[in-house]
SERO-4910 file (N, C-alpha, C, O; in steps of 0.05 Angstrom, whole numbers):
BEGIN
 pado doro    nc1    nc2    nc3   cac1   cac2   cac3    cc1    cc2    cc3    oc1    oc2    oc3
  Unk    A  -1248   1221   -348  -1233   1224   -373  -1210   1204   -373  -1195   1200   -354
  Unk    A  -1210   1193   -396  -1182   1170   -393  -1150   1185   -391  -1142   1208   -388
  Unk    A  -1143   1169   -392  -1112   1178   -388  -1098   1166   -408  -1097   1141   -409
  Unk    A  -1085   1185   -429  -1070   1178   -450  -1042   1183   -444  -1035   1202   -429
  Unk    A  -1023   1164   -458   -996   1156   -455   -988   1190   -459  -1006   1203   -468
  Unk    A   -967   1202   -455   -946   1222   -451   -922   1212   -469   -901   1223   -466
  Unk    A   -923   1200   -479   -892   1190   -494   -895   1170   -517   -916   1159   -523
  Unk    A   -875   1168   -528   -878   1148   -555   -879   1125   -545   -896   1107   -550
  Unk    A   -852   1125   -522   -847   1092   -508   -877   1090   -491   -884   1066   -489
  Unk    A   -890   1103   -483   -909   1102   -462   -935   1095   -482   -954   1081   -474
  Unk    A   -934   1104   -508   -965   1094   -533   -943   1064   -533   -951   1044   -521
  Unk    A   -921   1063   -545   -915   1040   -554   -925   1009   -531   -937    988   -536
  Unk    A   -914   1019   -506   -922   1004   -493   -952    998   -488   -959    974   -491
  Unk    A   -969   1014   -481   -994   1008   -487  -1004   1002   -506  -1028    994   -506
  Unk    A   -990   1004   -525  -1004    986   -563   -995    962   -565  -1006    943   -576
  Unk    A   -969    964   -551   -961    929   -546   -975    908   -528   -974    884   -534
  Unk    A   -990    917   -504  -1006    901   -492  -1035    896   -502  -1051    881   -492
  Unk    A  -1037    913   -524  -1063    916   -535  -1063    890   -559  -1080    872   -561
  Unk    A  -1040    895   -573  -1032    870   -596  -1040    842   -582  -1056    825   -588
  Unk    A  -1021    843   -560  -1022    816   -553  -1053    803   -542  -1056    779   -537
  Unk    A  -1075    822   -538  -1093    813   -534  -1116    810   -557  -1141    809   -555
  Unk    A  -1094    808   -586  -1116    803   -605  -1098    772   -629  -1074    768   -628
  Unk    A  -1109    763   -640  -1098    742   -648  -1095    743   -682  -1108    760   -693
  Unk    A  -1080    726   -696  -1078    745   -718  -1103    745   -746  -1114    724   -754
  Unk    A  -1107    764   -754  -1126    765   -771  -1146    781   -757  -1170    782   -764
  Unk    A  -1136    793   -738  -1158    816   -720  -1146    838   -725  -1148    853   -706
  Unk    A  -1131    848   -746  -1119    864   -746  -1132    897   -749  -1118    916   -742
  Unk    A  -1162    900   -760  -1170    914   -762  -1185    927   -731  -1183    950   -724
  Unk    A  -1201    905   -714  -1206    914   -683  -1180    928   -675  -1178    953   -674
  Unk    A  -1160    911   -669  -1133    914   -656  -1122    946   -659  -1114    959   -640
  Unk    A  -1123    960   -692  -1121    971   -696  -1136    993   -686  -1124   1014   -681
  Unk    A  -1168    992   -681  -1187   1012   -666  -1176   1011   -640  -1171   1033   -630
  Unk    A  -1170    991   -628  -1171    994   -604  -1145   1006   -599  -1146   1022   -580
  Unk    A  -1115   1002   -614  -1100   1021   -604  -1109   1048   -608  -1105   1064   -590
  Unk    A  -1119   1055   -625  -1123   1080   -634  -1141   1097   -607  -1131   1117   -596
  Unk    A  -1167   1085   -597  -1176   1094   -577  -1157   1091   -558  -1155   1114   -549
  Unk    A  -1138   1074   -542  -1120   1076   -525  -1101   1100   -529  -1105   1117   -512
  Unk    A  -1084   1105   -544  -1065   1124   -543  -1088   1159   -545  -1080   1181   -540
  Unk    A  -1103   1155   -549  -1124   1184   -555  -1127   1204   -573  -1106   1211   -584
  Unk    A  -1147   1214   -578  -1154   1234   -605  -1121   1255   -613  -1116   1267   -634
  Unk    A  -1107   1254   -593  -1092   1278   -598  -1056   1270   -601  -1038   1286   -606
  Unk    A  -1055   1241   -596  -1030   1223   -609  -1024   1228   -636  -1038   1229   -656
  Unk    A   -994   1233   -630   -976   1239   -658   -976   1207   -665   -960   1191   -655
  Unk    A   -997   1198   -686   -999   1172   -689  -1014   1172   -716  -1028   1190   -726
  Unk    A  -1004   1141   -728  -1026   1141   -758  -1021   1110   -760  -1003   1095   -753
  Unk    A  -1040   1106   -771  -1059   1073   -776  -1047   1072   -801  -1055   1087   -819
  Unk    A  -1022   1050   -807  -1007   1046   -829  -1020   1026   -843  -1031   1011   -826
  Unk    A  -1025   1017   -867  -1029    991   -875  -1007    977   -882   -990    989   -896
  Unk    A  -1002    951   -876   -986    936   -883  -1004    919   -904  -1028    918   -903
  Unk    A   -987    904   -927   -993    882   -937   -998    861   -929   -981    850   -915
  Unk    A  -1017    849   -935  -1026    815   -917  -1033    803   -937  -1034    819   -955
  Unk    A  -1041    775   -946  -1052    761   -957  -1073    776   -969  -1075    785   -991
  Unk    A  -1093    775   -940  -1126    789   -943  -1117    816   -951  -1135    827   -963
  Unk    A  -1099    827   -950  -1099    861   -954  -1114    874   -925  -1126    896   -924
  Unk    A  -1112    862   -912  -1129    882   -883  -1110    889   -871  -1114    914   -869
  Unk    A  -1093    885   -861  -1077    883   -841  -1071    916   -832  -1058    931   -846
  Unk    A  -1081    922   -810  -1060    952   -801  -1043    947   -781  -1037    926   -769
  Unk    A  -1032    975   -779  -1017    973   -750  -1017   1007   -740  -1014   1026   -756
  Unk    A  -1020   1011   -717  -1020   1039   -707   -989   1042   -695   -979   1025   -680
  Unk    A   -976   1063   -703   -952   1081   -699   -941   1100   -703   -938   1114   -723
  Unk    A   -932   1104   -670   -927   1135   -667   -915   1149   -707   -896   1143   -722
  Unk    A   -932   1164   -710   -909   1174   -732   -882   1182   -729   -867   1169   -742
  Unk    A   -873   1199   -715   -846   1203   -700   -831   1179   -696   -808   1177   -701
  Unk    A   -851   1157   -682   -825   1128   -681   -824   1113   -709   -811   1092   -711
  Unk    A   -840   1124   -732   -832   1106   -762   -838   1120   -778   -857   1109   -789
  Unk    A   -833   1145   -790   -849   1166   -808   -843   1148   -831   -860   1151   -849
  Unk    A   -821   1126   -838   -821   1118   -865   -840   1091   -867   -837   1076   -887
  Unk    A   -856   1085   -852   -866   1058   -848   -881   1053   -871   -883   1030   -878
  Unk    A   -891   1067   -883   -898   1060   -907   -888   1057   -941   -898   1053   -964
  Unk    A   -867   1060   -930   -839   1058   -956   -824   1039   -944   -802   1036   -953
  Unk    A   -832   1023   -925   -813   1000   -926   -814    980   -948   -835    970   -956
  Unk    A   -783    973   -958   -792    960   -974   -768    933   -967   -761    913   -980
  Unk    A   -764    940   -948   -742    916   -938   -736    906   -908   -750    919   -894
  Unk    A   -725    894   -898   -723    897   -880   -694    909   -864   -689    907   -840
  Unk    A   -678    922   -885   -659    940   -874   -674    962   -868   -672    973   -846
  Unk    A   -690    970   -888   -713    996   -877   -721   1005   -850   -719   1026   -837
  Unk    A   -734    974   -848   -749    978   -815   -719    980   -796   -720    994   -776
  Unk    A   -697    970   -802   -680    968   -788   -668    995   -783   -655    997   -763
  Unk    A   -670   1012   -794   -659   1032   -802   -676   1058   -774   -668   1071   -755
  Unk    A   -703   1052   -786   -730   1061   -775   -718   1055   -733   -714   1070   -715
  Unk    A   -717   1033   -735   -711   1017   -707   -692   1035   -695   -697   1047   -674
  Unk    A   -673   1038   -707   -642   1044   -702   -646   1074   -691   -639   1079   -668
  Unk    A   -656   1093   -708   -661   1120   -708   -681   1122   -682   -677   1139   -664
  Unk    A   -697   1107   -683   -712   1112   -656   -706   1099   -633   -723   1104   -616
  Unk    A   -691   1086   -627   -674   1076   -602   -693   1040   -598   -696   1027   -577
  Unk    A   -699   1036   -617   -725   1004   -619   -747   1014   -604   -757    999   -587
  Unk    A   -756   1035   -606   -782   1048   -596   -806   1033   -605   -827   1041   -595
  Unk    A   -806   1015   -621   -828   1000   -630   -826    974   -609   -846    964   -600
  Unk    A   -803    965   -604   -810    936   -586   -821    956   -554   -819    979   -544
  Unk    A   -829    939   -549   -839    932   -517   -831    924   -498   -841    928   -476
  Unk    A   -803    908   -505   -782    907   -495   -762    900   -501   -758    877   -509
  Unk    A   -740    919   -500   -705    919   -518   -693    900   -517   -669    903   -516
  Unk    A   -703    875   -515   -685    859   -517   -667    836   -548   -678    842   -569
  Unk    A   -652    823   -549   -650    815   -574   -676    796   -581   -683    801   -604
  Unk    A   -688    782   -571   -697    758   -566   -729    776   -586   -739    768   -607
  Unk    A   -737    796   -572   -761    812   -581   -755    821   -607   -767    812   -627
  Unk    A   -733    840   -608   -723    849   -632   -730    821   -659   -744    822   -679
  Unk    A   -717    802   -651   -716    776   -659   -746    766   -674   -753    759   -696
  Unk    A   -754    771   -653   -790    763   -671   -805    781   -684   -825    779   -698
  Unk    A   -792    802   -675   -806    842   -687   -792    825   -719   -809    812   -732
  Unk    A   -767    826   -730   -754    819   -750   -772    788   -768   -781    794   -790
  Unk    A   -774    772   -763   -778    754   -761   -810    749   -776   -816    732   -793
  Unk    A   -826    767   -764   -857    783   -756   -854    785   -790   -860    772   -810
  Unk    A   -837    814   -780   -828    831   -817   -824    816   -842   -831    823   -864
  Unk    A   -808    791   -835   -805    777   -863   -824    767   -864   -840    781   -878
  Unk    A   -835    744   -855   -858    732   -856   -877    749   -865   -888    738   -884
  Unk    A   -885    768   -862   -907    788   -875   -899    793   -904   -915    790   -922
  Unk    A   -867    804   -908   -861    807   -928   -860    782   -954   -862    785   -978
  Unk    A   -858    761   -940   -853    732   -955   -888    727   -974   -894    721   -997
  Unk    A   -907    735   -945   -933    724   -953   -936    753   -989   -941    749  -1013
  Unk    A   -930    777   -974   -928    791  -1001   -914    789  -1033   -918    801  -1053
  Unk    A   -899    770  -1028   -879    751  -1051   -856    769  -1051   -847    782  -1070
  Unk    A   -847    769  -1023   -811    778  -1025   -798    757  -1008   -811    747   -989
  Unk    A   -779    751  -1013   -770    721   -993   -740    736   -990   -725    720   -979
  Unk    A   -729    761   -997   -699    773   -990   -700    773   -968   -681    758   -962
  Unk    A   -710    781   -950   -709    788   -913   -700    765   -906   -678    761   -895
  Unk    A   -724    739   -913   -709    711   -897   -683    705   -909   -669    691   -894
  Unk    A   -675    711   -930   -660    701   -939   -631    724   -926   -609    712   -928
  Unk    A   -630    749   -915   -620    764   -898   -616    754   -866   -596    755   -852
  Unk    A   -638    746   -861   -645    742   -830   -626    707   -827   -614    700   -807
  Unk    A   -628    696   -846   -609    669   -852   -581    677   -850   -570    672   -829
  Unk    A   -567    689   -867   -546    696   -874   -539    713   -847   -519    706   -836
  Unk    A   -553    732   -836   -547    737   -803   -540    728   -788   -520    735   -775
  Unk    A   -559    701   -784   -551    677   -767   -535    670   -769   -519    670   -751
  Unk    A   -530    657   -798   -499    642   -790   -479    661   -795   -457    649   -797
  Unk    A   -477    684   -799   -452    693   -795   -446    701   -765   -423    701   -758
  Unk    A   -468    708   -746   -465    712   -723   -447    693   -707   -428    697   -692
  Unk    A   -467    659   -721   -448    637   -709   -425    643   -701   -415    646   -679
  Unk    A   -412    644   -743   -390    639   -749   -366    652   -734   -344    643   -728
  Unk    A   -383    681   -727   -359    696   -709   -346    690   -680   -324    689   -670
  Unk    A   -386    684   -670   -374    675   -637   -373    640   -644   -386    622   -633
  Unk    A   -361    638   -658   -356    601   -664   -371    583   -648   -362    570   -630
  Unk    A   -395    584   -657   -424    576   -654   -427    549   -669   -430    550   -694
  Unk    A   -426    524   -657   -421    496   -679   -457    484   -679   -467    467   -693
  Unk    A   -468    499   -660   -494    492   -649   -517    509   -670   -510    530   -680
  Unk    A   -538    501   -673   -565    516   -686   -566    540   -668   -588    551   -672
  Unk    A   -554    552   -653   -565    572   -635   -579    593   -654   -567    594   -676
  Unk    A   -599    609   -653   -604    638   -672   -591    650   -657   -581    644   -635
  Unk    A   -588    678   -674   -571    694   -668   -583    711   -644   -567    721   -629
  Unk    A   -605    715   -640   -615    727   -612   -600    712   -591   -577    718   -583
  Unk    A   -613    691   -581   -593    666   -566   -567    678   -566   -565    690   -545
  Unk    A   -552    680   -577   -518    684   -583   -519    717   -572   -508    724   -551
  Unk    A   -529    732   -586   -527    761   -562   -536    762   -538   -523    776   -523
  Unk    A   -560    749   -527   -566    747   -509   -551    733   -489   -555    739   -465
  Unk    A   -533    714   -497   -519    696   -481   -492    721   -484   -479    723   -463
  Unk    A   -484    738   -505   -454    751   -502   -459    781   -490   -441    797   -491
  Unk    A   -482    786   -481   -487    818   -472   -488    811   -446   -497    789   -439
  Unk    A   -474    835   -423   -474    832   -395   -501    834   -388   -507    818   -370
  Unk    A   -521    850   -397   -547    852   -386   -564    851   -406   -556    854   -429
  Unk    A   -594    846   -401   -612    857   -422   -609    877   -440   -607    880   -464
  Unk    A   -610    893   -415   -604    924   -433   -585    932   -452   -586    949   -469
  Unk    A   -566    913   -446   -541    913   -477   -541    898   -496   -524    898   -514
  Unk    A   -563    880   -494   -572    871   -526   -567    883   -557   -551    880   -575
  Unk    A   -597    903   -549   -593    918   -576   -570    931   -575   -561    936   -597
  Unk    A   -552    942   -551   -526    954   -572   -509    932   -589   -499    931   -611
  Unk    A   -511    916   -570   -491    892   -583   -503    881   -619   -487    877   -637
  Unk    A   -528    879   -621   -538    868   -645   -533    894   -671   -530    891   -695
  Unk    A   -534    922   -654   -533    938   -678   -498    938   -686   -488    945   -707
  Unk    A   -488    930   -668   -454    932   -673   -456    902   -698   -448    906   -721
  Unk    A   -464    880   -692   -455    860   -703   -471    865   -734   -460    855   -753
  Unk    A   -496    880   -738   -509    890   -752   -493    906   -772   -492    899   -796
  Unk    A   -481    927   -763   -459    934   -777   -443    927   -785   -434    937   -805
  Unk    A   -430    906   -773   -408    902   -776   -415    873   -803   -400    870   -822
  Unk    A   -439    857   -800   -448    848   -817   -450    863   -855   -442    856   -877
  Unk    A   -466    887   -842   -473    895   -875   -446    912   -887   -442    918   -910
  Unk    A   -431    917   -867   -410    928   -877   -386    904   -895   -368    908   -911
  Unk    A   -396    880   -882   -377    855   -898   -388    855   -917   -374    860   -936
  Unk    A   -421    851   -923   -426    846   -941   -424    868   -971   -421    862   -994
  Unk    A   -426    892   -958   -420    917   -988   -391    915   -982   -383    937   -989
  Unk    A   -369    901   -972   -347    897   -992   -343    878  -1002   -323    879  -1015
  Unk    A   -355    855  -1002   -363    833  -1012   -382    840  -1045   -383    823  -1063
  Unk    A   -397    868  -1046   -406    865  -1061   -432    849  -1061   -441    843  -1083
  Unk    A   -447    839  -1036   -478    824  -1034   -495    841  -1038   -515    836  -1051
  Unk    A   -490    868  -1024   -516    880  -1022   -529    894  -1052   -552    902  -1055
  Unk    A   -507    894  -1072   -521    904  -1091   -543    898  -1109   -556    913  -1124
  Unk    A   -543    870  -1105   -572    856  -1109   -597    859  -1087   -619    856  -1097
  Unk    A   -595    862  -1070   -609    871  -1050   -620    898  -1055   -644    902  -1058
  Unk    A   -598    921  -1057   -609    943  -1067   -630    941  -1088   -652    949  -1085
  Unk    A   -622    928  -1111   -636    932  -1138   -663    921  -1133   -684    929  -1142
  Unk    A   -659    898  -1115   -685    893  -1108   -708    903  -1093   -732    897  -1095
  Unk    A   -694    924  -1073   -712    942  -1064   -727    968  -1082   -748    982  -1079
  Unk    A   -709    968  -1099   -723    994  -1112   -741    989  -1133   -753   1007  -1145
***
């Protein structure tokens, strides 16, 4: 009898070595095969995302994204991330986070929303701007170079995260953002 994961982090991680062994536009195998890996009795559900083709799934714990299918932004997923401690990466670092994000717009872009990149831009260089960054560095780079360890990545990114969208709703940016999500 196989042996199924015990934990969210423990499916996540086994769905993440599973991804990487499929290339993109396999999204429907990829999807069987996590599904048989984590086992008949995983708190789990086969989400559809938007793709070009319209195929695209993804398997996740329900517990690590119950809103995954109301995302309609990428503060959403961020939100989703945050609440579950980045239980969706594979590994906590900014650099992963970075392409998990990254992943998200790009999907969202091909669906005809271009706000995220245009978020994930405005990230960057404000990140620069703070640790006075004169260089292209992205902003992963820049936490990864200002956190003592790996492991303090994501706190550091959700601090600068905040501390980002909080400039921007007194600035008054996000209210176009909002309207556009709803």
């Amino acid at each position: 009898m196989p042996r199924y994961p015990a934990s969210i982090e423990g499916a996540q991680q086994r769905v993440g070595g599973i991804a990487r062994q499929f290339t993109n536009y396999e999204c429907v195998r990829c999807a069987k095969a996590m599904v048989q890996a984590i086992g008949p009795r995983a708190d789990a559900s086969v989400i559809k995302l938007r793709t070009r083709s319209d195929n695209g799934l993804v398997l996740l714990p329900s517990k690590g994204i119950q809103a995954a299918t109301l995302m309609k932004s990428i503060h959403d997923i961020l939100a989703c991330l945050q609440e579950q401690n980045a239980a969706l990466l594979e590994k906590k670092t900014a650099h992963t986070l970075s392409a998990f994000l990254t992943g998200f717009a790009l999907a969202r872009r091909e669906a005809g929303c271009s706000s995220d990149e245009v978020f994930l831009d405005s990230f960057n260089a404000w990140v620069r701007k703070r640790f006075r960054i004169e260089s292209d560095q992205g902003w992963a780079k820049i936490v990864s170079f200002y956190s003592p360890s790996e492991s303090e990545e994501i706190a550091l990114f959700w601090k600068l995260y905040k501390q980002f969208t909080a400039r921007r709703r007194l600035n008054g940016q996000c209210a176009t953002e909002k309207s556009s999500r709803s």
